[in-house]
N, C-alpha and C positions, 0 to 999 in steps of 0.2 A: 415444488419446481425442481425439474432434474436439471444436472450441466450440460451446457453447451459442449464443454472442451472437458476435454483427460487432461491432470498435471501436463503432458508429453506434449501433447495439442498445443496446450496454453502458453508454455514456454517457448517452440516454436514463432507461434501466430505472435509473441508480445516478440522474439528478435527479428522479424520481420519488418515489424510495423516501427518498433523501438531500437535499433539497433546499436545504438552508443548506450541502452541502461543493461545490457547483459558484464559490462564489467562493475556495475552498482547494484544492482537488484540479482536477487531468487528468490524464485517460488518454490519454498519448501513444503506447502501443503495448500488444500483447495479441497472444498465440500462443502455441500448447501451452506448457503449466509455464511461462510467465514472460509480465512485462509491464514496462511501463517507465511510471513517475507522476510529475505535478510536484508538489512543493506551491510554490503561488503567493505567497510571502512579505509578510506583511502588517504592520502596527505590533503587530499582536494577538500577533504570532510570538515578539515579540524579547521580549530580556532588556536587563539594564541594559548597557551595554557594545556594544550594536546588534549582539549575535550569537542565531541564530535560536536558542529553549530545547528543553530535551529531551524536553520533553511535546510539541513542535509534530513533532518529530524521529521520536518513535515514533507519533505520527495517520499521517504520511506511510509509515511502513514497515509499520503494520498495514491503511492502505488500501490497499496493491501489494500486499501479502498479501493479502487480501479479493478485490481483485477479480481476481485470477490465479486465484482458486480461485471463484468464481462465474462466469467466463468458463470453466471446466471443467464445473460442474452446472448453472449454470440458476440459474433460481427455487425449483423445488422442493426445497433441500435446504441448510441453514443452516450456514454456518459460526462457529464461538465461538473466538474467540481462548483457548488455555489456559497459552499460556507466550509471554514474549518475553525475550532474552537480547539483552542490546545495547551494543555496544563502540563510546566515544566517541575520535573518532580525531584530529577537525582542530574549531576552531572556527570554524562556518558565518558568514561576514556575512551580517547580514540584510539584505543592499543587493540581494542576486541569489536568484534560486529556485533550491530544491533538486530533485535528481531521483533517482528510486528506483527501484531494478534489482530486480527478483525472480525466483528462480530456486525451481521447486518440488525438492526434493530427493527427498522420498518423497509418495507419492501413494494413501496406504493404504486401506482400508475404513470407518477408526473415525478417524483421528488423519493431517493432513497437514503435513511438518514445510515449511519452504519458508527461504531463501537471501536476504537483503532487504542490498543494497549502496548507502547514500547519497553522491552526489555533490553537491558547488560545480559549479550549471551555468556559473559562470566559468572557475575554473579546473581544474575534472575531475576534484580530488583528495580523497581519501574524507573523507568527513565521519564517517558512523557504519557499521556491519557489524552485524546482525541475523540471531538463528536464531529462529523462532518457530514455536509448532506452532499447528495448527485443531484442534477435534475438530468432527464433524461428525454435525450430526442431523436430522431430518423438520422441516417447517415445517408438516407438518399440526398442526391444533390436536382433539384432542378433548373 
């Protein structure tokens, strides 16, 4: 399956649609089944102890999901988050941005399950591990 969208495209069409996550999210890379995202670490991020929290943790591993699978369909066809499963590994400082690895695993008709790996862009070492699935439907409205 070839992409829908160029990096250029993509980032575009996501601050169009998304326009308050361009001071949180980039898309650093994009190509079949997988992309690579930062989240931009902000005061908003952190917890007490100035380590990044796990709500900021799973925004970041459900947008590299998202957008891996919208650079696969386009516009025309919605992805919903239905599952995420997410193993806390090292405690991120919030001094440095995180980055997130996504690997699509299955790539179904109804349900796409996808591979979401967080790193310390300091030091490289895994922060969190993510299996999360899409299920996916029409964005027509009638």
């Amino acid at each position: 399956m070839s992409l829908r969208f160029t990096i250029e495209e993509l980032r575009d069409y996501v601050e169009e649609i998304f326009p308050n996550l361009k001071e949180d999210f980039t898309i650093l890379d994009i190509s079949e089944k997988s992309s690579i995202t930062r989240l931009k670490t902000h005061n908003k991020h952190l917890r007490p102890g100035n380590t990044v929290s796990g709500p900021s943790i799973f925004s970041l591993i459900d947008f590299s999901g998202y957008m891996t699978i919208l650079a696969q369909l386009g516009n025309e066809i919605n992805a919903v988050t239905t599952n995420c499963s997410i193993d806390f590994m090292r405690r991120p400082s919030g001094k440095v941005d995180l980055i997130a690895q996504c690997e699509i695993l299955k790539f179904g008709k109804i349900l796409i399950v996808a591979d979401v790996k967080v790193f310390s862009e300091n030091t490289k070492e895994l922060v969190a591990k993510a299996t999360t699935t899409y299920s996916l439907t029409t964005t027509s409205q009638n």
